[in-house]
N, CA, C, O and CB atoms as a CASP TS submission, in Angstrom:
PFRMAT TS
TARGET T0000
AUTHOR 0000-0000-0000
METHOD Language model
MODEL 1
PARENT N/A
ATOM      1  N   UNK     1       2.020  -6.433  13.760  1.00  0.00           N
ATOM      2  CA  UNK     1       3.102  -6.238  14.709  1.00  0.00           C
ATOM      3  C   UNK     1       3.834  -4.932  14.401  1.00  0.00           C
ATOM      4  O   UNK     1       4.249  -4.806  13.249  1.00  0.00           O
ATOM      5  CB  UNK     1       4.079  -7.433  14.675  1.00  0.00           C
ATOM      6  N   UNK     2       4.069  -3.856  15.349  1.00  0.00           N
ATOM      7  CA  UNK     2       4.954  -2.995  15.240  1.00  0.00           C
ATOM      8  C   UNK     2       6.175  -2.915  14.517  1.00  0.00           C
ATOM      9  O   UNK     2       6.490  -3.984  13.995  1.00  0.00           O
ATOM     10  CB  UNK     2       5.154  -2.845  16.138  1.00  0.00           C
ATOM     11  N   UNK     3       6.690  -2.290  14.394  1.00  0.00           N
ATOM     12  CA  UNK     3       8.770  -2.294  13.667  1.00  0.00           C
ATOM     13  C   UNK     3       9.215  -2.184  14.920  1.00  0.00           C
ATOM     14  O   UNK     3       8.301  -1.975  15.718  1.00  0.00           O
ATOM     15  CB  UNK     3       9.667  -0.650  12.442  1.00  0.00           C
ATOM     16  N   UNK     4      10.397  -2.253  15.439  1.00  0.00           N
ATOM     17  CA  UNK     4      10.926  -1.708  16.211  1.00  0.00           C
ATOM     18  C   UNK     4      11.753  -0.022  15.437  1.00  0.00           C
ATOM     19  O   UNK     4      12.226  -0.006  14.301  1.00  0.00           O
ATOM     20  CB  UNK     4      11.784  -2.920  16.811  1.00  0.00           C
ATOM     21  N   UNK     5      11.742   0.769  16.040  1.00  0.00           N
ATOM     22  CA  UNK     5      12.100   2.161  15.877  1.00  0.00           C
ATOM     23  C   UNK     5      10.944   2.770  14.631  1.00  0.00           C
ATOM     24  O   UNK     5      11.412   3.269  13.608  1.00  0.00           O
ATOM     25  CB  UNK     5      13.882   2.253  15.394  1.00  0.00           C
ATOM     26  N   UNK     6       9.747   2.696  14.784  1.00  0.00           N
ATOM     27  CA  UNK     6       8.804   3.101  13.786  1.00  0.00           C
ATOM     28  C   UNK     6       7.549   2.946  14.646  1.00  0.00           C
ATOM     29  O   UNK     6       7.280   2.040  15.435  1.00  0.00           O
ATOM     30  CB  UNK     6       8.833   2.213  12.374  1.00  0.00           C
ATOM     31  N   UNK     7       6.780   4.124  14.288  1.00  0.00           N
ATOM     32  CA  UNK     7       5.683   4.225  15.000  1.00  0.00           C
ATOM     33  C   UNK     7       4.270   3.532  14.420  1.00  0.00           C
ATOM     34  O   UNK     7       3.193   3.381  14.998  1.00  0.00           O
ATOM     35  CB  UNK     7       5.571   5.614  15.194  1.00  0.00           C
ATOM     36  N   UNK     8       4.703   3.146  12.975  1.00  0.00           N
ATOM     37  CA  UNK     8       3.624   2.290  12.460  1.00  0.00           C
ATOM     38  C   UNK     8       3.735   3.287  11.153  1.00  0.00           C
ATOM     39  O   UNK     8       4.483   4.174  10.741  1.00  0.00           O
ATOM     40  CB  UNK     8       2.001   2.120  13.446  1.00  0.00           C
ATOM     41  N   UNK     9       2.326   2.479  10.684  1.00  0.00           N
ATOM     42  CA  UNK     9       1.894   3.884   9.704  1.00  0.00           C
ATOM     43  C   UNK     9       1.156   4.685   9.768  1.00  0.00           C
ATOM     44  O   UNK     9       0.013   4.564  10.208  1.00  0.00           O
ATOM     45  CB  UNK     9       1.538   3.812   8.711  1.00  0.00           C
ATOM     46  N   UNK    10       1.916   6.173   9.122  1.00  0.00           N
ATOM     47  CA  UNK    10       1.586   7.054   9.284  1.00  0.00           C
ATOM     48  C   UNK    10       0.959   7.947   8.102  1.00  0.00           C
ATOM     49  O   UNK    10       1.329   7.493   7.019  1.00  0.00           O
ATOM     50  CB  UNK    10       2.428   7.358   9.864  1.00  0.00           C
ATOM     51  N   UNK    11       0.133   9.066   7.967  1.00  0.00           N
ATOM     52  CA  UNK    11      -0.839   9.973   7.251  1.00  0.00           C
ATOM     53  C   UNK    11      -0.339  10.927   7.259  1.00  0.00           C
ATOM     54  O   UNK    11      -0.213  11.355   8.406  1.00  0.00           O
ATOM     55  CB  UNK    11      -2.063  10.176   7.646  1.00  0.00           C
ATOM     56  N   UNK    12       0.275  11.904   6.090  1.00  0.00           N
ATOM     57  CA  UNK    12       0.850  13.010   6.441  1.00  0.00           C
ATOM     58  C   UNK    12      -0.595  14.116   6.217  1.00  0.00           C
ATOM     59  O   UNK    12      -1.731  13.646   6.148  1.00  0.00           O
ATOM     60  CB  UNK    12       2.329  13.262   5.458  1.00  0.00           C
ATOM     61  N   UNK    13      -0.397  15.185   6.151  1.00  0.00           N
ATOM     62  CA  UNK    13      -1.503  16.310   6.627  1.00  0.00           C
ATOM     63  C   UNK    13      -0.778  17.644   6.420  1.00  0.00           C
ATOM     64  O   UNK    13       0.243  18.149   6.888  1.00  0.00           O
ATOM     65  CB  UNK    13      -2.017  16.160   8.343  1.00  0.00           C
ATOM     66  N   UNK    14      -2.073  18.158   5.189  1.00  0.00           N
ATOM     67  CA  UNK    14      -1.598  19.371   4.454  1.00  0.00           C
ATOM     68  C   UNK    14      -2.355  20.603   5.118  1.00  0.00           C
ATOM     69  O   UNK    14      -3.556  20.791   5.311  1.00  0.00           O
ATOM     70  CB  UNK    14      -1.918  19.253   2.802  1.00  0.00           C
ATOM     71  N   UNK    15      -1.241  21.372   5.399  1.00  0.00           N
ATOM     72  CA  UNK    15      -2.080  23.068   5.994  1.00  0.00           C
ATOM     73  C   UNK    15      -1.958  23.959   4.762  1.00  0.00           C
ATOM     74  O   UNK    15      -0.800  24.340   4.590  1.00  0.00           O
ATOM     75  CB  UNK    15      -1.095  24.110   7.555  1.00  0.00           C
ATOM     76  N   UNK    16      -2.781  24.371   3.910  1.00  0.00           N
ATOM     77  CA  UNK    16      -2.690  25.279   3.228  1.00  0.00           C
ATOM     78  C   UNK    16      -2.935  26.964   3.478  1.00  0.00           C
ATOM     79  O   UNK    16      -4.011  27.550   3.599  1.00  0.00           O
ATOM     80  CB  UNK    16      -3.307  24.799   2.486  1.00  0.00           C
ATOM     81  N   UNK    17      -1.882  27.388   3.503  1.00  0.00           N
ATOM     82  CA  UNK    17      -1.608  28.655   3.917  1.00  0.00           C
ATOM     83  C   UNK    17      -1.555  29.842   2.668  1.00  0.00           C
ATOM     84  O   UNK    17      -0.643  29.944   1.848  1.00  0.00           O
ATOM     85  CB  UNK    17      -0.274  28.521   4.676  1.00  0.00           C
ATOM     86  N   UNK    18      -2.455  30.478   2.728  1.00  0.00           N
ATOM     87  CA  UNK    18      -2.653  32.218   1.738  1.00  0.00           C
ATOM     88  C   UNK    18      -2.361  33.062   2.020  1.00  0.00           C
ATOM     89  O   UNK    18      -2.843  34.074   1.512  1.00  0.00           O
ATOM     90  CB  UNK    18      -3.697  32.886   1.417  1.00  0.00           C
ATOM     91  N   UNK    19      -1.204  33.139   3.195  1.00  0.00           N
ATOM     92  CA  UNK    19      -0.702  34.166   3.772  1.00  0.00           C
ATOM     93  C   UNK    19       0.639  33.622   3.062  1.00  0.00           C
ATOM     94  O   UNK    19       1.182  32.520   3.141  1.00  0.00           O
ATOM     95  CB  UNK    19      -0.899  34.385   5.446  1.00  0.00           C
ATOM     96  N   UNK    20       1.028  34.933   2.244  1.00  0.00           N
ATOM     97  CA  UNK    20       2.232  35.706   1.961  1.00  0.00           C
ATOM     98  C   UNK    20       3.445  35.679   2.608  1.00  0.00           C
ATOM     99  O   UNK    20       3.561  36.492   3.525  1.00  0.00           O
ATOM    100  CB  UNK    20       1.973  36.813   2.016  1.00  0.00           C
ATOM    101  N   UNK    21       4.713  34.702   2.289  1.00  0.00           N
ATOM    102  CA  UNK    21       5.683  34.598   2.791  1.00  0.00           C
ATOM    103  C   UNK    21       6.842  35.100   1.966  1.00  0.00           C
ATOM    104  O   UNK    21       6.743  34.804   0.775  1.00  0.00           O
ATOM    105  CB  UNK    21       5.703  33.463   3.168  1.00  0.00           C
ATOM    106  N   UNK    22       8.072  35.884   2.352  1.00  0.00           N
ATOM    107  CA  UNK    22       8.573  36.834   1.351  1.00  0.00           C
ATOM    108  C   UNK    22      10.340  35.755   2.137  1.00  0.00           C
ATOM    109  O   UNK    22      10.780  35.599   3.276  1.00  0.00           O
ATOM    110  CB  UNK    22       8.097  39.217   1.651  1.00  0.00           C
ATOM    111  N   UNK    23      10.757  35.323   0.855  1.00  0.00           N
ATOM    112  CA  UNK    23      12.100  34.581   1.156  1.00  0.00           C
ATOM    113  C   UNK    23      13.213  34.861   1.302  1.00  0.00           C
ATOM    114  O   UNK    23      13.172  35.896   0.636  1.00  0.00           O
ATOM    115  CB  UNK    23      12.375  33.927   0.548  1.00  0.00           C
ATOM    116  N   UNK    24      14.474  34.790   1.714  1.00  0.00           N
ATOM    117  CA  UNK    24      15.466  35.352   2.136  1.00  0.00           C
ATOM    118  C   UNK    24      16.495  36.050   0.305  1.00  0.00           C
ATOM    119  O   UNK    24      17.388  36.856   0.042  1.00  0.00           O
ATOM    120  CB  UNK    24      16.244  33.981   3.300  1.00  0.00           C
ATOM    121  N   UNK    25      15.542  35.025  -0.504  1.00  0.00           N
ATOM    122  CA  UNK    25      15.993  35.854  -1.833  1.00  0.00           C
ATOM    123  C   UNK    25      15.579  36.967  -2.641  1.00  0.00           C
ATOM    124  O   UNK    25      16.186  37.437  -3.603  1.00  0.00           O
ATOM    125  CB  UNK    25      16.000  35.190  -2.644  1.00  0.00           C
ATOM    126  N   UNK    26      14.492  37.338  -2.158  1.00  0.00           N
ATOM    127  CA  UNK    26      13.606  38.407  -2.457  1.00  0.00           C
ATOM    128  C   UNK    26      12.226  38.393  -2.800  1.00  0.00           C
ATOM    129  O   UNK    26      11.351  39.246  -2.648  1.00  0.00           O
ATOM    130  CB  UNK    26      14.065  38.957  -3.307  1.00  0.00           C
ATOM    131  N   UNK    27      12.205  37.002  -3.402  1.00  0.00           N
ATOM    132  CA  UNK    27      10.911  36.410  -4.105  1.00  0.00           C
ATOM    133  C   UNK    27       9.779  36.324  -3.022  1.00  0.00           C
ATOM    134  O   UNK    27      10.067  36.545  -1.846  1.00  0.00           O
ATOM    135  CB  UNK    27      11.197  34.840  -4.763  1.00  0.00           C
ATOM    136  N   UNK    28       8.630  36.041  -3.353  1.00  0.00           N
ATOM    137  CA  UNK    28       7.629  36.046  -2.215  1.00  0.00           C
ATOM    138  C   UNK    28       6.704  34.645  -2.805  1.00  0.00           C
ATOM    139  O   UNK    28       6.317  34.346  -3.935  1.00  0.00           O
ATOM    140  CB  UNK    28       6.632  37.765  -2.069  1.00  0.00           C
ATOM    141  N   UNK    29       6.575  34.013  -1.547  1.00  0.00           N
ATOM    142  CA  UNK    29       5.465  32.846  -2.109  1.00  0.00           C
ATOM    143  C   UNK    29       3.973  33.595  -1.517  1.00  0.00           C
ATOM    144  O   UNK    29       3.597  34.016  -0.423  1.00  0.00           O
ATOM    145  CB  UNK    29       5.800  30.907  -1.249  1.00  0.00           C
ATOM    146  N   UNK    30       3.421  33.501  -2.800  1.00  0.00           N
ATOM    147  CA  UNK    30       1.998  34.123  -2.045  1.00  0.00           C
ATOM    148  C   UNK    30       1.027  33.337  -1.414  1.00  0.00           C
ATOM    149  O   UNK    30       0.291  33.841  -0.565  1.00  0.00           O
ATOM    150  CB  UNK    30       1.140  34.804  -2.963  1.00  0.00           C
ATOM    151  N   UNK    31       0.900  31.613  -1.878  1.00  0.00           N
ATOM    152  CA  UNK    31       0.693  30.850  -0.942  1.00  0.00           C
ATOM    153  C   UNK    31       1.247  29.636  -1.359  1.00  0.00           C
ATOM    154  O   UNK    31       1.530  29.390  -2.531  1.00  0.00           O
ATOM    155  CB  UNK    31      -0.571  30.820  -0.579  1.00  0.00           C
ATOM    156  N   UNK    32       1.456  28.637  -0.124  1.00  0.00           N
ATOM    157  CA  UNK    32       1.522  27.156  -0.141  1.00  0.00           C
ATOM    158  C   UNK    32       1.060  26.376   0.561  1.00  0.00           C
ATOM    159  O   UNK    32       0.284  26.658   1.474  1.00  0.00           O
ATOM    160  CB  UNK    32       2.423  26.760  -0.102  1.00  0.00           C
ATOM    161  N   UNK    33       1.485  25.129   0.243  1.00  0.00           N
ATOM    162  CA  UNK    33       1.059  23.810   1.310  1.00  0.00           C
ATOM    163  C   UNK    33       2.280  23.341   2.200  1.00  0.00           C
ATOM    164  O   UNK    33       3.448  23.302   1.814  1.00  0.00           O
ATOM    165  CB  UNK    33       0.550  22.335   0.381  1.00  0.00           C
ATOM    166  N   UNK    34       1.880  23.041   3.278  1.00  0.00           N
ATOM    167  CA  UNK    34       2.754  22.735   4.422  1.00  0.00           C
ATOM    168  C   UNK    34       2.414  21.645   4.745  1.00  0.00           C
ATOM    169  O   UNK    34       1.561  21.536   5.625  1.00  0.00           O
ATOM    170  CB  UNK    34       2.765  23.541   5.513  1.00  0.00           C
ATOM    171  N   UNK    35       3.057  20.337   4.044  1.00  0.00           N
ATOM    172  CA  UNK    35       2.831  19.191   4.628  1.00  0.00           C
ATOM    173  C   UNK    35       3.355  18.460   5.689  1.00  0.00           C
ATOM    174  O   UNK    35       4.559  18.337   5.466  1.00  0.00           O
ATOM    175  CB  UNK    35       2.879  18.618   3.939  1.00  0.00           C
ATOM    176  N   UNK    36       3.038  17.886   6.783  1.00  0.00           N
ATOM    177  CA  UNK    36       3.555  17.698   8.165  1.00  0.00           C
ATOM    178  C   UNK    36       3.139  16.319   8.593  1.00  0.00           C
ATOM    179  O   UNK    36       2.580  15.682   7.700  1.00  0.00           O
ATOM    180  CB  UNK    36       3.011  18.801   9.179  1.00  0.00           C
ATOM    181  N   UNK    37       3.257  15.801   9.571  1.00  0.00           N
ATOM    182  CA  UNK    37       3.009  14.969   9.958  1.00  0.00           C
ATOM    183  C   UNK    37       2.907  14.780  11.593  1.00  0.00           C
ATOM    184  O   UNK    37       3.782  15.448  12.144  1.00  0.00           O
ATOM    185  CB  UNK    37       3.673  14.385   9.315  1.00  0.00           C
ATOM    186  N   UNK    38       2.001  13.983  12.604  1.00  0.00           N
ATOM    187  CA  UNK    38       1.976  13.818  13.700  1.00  0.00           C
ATOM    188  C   UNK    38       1.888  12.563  14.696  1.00  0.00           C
ATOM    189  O   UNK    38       0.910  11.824  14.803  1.00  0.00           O
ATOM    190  CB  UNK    38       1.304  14.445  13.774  1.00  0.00           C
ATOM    191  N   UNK    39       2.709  12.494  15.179  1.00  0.00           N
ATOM    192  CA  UNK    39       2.676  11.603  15.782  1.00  0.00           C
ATOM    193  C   UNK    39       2.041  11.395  17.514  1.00  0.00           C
ATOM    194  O   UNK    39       2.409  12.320  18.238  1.00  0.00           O
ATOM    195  CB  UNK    39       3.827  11.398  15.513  1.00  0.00           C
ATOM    196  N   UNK    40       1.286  10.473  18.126  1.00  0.00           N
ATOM    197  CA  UNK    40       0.952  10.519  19.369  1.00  0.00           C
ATOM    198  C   UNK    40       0.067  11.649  20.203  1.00  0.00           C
ATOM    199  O   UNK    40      -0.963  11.758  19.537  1.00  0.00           O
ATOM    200  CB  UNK    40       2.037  10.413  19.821  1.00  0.00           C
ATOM    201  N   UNK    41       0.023  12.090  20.767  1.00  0.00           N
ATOM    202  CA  UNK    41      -1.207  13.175  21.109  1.00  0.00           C
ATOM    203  C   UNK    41      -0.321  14.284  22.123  1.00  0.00           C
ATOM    204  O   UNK    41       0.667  14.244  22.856  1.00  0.00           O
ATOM    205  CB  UNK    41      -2.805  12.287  22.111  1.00  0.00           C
ATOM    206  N   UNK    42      -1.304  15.251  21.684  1.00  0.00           N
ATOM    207  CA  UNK    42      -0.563  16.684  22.635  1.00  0.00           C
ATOM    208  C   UNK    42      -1.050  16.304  23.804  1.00  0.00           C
ATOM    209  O   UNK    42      -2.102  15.669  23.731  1.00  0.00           O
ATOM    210  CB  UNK    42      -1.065  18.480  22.301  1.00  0.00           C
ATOM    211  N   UNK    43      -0.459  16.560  25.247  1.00  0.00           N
ATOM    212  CA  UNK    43      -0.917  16.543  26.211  1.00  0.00           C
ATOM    213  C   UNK    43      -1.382  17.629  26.703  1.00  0.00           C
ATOM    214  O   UNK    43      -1.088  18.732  26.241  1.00  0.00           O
ATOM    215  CB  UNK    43      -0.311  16.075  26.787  1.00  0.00           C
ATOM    216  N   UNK    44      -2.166  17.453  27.706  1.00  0.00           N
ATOM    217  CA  UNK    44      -3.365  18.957  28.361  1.00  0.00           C
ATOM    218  C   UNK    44      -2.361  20.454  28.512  1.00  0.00           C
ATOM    219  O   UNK    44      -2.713  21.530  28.029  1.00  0.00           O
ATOM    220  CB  UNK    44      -4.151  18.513  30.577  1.00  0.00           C
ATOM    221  N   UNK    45      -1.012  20.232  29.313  1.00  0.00           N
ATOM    222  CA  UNK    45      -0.045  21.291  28.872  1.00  0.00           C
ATOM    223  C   UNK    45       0.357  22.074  27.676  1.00  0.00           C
ATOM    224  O   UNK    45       0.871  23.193  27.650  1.00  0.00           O
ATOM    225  CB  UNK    45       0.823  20.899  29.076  1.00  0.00           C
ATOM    226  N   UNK    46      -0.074  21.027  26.355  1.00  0.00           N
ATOM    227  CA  UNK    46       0.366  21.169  24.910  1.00  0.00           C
ATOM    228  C   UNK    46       2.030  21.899  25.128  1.00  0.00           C
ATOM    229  O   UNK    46       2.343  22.915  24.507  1.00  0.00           O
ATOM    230  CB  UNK    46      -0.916  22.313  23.921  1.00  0.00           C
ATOM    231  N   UNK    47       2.873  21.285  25.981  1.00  0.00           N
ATOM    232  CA  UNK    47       4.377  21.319  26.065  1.00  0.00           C
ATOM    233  C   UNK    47       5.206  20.192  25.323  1.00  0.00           C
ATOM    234  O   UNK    47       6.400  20.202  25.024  1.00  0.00           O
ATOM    235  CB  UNK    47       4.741  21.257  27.518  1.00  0.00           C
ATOM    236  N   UNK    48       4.205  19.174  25.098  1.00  0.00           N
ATOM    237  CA  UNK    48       5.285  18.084  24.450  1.00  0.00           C
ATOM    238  C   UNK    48       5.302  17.661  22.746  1.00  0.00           C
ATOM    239  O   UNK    48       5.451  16.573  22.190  1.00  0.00           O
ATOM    240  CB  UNK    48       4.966  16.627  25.259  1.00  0.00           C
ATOM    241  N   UNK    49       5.074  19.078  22.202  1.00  0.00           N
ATOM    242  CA  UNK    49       5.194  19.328  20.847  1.00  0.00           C
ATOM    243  C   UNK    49       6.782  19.089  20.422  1.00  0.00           C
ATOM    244  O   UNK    49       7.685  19.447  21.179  1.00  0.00           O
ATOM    245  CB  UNK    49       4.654  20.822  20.556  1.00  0.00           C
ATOM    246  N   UNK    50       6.989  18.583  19.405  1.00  0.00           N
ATOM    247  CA  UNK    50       8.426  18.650  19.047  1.00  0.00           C
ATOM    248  C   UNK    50       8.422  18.894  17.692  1.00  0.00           C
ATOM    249  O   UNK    50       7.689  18.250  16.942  1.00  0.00           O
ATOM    250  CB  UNK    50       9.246  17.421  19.373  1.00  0.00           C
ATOM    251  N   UNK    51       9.499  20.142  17.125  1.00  0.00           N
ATOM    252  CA  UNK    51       9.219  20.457  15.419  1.00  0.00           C
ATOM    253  C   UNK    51      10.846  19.713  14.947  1.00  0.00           C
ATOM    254  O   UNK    51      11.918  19.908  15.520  1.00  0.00           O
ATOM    255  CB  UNK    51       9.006  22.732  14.882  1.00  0.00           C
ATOM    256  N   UNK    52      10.673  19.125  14.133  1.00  0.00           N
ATOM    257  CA  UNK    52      11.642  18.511  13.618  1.00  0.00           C
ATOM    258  C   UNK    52      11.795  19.257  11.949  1.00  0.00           C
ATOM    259  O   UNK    52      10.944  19.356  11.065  1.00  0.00           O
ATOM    260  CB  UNK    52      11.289  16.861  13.752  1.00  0.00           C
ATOM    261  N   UNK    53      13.064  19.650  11.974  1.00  0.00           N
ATOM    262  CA  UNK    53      13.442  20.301  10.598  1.00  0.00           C
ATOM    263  C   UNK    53      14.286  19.450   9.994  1.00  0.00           C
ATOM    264  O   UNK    53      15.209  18.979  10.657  1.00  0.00           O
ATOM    265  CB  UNK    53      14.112  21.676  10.651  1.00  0.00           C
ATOM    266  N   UNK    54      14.124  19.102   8.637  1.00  0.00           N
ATOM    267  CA  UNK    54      14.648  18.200   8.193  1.00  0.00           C
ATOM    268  C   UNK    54      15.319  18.709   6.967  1.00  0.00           C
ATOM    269  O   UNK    54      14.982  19.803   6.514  1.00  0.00           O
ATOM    270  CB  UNK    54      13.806  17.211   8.096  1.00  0.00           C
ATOM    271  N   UNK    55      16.365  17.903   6.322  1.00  0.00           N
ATOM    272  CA  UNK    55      17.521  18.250   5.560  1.00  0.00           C
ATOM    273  C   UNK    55      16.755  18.785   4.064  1.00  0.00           C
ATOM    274  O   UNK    55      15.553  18.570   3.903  1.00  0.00           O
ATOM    275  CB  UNK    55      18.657  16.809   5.419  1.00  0.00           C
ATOM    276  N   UNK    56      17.404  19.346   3.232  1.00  0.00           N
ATOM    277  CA  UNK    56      17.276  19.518   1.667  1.00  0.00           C
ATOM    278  C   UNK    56      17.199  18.000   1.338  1.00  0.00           C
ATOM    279  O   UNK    56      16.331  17.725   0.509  1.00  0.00           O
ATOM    280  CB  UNK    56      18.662  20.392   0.835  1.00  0.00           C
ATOM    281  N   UNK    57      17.661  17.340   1.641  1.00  0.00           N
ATOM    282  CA  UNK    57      17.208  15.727   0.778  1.00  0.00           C
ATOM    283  C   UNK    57      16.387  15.073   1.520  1.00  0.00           C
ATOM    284  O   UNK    57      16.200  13.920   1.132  1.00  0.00           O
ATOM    285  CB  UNK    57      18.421  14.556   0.486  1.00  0.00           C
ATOM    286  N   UNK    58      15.549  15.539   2.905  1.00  0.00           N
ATOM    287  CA  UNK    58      15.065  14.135   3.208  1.00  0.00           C
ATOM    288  C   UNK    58      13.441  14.862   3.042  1.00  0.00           C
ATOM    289  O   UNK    58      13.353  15.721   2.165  1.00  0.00           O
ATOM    290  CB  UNK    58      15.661  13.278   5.002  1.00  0.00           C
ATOM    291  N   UNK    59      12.316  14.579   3.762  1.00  0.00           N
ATOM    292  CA  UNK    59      11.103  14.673   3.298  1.00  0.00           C
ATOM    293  C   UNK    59      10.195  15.052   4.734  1.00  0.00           C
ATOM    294  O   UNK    59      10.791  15.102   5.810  1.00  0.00           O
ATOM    295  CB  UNK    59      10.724  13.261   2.476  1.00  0.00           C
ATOM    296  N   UNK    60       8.726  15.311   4.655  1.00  0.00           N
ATOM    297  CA  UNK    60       8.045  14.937   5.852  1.00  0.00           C
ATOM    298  C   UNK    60       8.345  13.867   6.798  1.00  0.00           C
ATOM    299  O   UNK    60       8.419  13.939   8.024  1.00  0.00           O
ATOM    300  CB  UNK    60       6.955  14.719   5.531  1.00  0.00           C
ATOM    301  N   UNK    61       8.530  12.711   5.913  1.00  0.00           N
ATOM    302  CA  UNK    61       8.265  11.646   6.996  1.00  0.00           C
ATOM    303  C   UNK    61       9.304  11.114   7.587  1.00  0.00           C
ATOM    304  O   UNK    61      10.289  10.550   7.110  1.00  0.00           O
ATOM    305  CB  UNK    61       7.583  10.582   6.564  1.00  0.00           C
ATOM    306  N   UNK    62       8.872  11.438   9.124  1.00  0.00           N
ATOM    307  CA  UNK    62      10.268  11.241   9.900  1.00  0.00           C
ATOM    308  C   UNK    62      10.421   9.940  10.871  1.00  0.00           C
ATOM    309  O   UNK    62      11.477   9.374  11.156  1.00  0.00           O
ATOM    310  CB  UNK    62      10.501  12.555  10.857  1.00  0.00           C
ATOM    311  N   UNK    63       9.088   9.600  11.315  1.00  0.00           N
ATOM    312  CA  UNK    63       9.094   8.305  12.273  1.00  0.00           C
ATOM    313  C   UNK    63       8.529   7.326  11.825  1.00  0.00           C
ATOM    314  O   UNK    63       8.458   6.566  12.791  1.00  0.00           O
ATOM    315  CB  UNK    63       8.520   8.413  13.489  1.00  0.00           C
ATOM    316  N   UNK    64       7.838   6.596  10.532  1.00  0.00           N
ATOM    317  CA  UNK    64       6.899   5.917  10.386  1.00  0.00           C
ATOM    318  C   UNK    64       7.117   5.334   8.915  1.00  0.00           C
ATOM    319  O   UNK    64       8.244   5.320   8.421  1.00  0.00           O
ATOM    320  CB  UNK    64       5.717   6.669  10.695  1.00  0.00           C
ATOM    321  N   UNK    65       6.203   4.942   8.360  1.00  0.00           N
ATOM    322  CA  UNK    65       6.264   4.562   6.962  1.00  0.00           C
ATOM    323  C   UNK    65       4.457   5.405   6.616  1.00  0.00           C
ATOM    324  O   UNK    65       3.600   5.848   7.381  1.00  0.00           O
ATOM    325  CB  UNK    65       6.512   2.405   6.726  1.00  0.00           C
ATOM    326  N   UNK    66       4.543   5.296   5.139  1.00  0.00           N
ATOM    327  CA  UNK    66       3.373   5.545   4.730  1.00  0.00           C
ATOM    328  C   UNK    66       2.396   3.638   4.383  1.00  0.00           C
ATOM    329  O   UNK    66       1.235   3.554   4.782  1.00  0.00           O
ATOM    330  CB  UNK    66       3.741   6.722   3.242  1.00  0.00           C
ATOM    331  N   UNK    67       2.963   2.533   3.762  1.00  0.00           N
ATOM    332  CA  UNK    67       2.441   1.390   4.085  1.00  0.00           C
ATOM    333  C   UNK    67       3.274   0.562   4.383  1.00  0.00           C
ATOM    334  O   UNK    67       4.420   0.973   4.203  1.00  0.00           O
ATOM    335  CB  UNK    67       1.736   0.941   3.300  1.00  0.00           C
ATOM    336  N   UNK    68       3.192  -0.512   4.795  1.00  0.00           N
ATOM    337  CA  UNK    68       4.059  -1.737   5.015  1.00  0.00           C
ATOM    338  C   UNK    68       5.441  -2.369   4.476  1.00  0.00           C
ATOM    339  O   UNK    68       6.343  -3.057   4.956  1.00  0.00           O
ATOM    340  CB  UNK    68       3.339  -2.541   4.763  1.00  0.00           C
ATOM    341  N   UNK    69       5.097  -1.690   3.045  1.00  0.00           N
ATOM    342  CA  UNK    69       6.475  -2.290   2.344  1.00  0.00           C
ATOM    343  C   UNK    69       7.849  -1.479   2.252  1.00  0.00           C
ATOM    344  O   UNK    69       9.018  -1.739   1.965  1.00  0.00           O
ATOM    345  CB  UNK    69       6.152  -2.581   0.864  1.00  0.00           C
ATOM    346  N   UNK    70       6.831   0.050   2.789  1.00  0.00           N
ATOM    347  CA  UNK    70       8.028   1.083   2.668  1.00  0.00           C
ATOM    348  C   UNK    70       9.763   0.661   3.765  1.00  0.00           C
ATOM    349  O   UNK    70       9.932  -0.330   4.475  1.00  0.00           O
ATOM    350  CB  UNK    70       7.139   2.786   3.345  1.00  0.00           C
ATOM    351  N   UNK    71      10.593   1.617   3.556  1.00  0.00           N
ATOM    352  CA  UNK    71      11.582   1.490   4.271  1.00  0.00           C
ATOM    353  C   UNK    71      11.067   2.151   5.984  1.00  0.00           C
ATOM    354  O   UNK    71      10.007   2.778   6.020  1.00  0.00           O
ATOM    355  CB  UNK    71      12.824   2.264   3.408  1.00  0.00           C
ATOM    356  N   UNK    72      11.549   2.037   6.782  1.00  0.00           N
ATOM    357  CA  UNK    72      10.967   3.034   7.614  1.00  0.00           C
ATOM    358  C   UNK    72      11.596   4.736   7.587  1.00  0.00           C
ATOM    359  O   UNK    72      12.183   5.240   6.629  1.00  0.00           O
ATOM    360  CB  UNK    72      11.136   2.386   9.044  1.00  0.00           C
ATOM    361  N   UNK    73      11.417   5.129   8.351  1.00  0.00           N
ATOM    362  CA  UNK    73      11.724   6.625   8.145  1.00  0.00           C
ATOM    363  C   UNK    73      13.552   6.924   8.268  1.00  0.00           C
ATOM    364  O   UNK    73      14.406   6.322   8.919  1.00  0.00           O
ATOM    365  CB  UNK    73      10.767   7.555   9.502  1.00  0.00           C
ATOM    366  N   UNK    74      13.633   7.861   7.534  1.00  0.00           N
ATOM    367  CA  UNK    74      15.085   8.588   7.330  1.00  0.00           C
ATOM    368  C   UNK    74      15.296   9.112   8.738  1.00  0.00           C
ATOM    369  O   UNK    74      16.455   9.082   9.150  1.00  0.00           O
ATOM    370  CB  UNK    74      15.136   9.935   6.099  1.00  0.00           C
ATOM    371  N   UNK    75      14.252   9.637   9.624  1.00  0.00           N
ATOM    372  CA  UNK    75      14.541   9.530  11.002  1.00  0.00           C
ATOM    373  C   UNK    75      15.701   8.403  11.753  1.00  0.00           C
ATOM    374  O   UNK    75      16.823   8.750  12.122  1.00  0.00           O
ATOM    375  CB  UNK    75      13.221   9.274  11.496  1.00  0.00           C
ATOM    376  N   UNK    76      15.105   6.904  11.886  1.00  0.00           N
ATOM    377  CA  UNK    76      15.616   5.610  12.532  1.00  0.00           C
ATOM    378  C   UNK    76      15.965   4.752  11.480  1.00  0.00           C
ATOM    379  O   UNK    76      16.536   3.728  11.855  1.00  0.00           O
ATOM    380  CB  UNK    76      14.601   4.893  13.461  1.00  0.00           C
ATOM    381  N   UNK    77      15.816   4.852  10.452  1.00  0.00           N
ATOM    382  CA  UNK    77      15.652   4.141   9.527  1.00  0.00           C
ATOM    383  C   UNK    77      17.268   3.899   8.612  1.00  0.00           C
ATOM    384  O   UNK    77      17.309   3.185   7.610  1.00  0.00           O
ATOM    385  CB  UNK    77      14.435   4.826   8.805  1.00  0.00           C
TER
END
């Protein structure tokens, strides 16, 4: 059975990027991982993307849990 305000569980998904990002402190990351997460499917427009930026304390996961016992997300949660 579903949660109510949770999309179920969810898989987060790492983009690893080797392109050179230079930070507002001077330092430069020469590469990282960008872990993200997705929910539901792009439609044929690919207009109903939504990027959600999330706080210094909270994490990837914004709508879902990773298994059953978790809390649900800091999103609804």
């Amino acid at each position: 059975m579903k949660e109510i305000n949770s999309v179920g569980i969810v898989k987060s998904k790492t983009f690893k990027c080797s392109d050179p990002i230079k930070l507002s402190c001077g330092k430069t990351l020469d590469n990282y991982d960008l872990i993200y997460e997705t929910y539901g499917k792009l439609n044929s427009a690919k207009d109903n993307a939504v990027l959600v930026c999330h706080a210094l304390t909270g994490n990837q996961h914004v709508a879902g849990k990773y298994k059953k016992t978790d809390k649900v997300s800091w999103l609804v949660g």
